[in-house]
Steps between C-alpha positions, in 0.01 A plus 500: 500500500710197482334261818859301493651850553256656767688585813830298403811600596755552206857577506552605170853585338565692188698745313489853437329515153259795339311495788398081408571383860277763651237404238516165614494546904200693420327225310605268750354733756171573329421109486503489904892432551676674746881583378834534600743625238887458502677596185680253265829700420473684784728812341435852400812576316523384104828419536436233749182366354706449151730303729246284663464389142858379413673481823215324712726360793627900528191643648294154657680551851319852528203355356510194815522804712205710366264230531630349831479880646140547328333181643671505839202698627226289327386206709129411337522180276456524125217366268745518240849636344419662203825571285585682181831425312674438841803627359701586892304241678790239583489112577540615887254718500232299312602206735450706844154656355376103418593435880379837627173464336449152416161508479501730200469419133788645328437611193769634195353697138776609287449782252800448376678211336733261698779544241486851600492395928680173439532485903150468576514189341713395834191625687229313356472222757409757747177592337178268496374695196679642219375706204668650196379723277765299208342249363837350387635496860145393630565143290855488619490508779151348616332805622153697465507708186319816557559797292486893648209711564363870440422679782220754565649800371528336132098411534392694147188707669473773221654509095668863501640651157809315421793754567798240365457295213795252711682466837731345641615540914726258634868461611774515206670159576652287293380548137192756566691803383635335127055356475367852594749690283398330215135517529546847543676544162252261361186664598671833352376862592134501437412203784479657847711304797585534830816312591584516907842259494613496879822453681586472844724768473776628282771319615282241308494640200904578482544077623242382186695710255826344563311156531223484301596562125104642424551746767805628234271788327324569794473818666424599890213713358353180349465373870255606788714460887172558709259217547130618348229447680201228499316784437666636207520170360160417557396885305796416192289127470138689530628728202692278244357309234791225490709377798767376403712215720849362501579204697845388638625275236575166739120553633251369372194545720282841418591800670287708734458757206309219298283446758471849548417619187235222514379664791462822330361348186777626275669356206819339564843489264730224668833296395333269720400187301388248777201795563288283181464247749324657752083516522497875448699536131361616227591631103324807588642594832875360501740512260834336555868637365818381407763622741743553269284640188242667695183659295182556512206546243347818519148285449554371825428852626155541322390167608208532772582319866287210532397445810560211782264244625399603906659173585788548387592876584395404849756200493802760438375789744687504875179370609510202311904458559445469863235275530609258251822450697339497849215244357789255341692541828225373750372221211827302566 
């Protein structure tokens, strides 16, 4: 247990995402905090979360409302204001919470890049603390760099017989179709993969084919409309030899699959570069691709994993994610 967490009071926003907000509150919980959770995009529908994304200003007047109607009940003062991405928190909202709890230490991690949220840049000088998991945006903008975690689930506890030699689970934005396709004729026949590309639904799939010119060849049986569980993901990871990760191509922080595939002590395939900076890389473990000439050695395969000082695992887990940020918080 945390001691700067036990028997805090946190309000602590994020968004819907595999399940990682609930992973969170529970770590947050389990070193002593006591937790109030409001969502960040506060919407079930996929059409109106895709429009949070380009048409901000659309949807922020229901998000005012959500979280004006949420904390209307709530009198108790809070410890601190943990957010995540704060993607529908707005200027007036982040202004009334600094009043309405001004004894609070506001703190902002982003798990994605600010090119991506450019108007949480607008936000910043709400927050006492700020963390990205970009090390590019981190410099630029004179915040904490931090990267992402793996949470319990990815914890390797037992080596099983591999049942995929590869795999790959993500969403198919932007170029992740064209990079999987292509690995997949690579590889050939004779290497085993599981590919789970996900959309929000198919309407999706119809918009990226008139829009994006990889989605050209694509067909709706290449896609998966149901969201898998962490479950599934976690049992796909536990069986595959090779995880294989594709980051957005304006980010350059490491995704949460890097992390977890560390977790799970897996070999990683990436067309992340930056990932040879980090205290974790290694020949044996990580091998990095060319987005648009994607292929990998079939030695890579055969190599054994080798494995990762206690240290540093611990420094990547949940565990480690949490405290970190609380401890850096509290040492200003």
């Amino acid at each position: 247990m945390n001691d700067l967490l036990e028997n805090k009071k946190v309000l602590y926003v994020a968004p819907v995402f595999f399940g990682y907000e609930n992973e969170i509150k529970g770590e947050l919980e389990r070193q002593g905090a006591q937790v109030t959770f409001l969502l960040d995009r506060p919407f079930n529908s996929p059409f109106l979360k895709a429009l949070t994304r380009v048409r901000r200003e659309w949807v922020i007047g229901a998000a005012d409302r959500y979280y004006k109607k949420e904390l209307a009940s709530i009198s108790a003062e809070f410890d601190y204001v943990f957010v995540v991405n704060g993607q529908t928190l707005s200027k007036e909202t982040l202004s009334g919470w600094r009043q309405q709890f001004s004894s609070a230490k506001f703190i902002l991690y982003m798990w994605d890049s600010f090119s991506n949220r450019q108007q949480t840049v607008e936000n910043l000088e709400y927050f006492d603390s700020v963390f990205s998991f970009d090390k590019n945006d981190a410099q630029e903008f004179g915040v904490h760099f931090r990267p992402l975690f793996f949470s319990k689930g990815f914890e390797a506890t037992e080596q099983v017989t591999p049942e995929f030699d590869i795999s790959f689970i993500g969403t198919a934005h932007t170029d992740r179709f064209s990079i999987v396709q292509k690995i997949d004729r690579q590889l050939g026949v004779s290497v085993k993969k599981y590919w789970y590309l996900f959309l929000q639904a198919k309407w999706v799939y119809w918009f990226y084919r008139f829009t994006n010119a990889s989605f050209r060849s694509a067909k709706r049986s290449d896609f998966q409309f149901d969201s898998i569980s962490k479950a599934e993901v976690q049992r796909v990871f536990n069986r595959s030899k090779v995880i294989l990760d594709i980051e957005h191509p304006h980010q350059t922080g490491l995704t949460m699959r890097t992390l977890e595939t560390l977790g799970a002590r897996k070999k990683l395939v990436t067309t992340n570069s930056s990932v040879k900076s980090y205290d974790f890389y290694s020949e044996e473990n990580i091998y990095v691709i060319e987005r648009t000439e994607p292929s990998i050695p079939v030695v890579f395969f055969e190599k054994p994993y080798k494995q990762v000082e206690p240290q540093i695992y611990r420094k990547y887990s949940l565990v480690g994610w949490v405290e970190e940020i609380i401890n850096l918080v509290n040492s200003k």
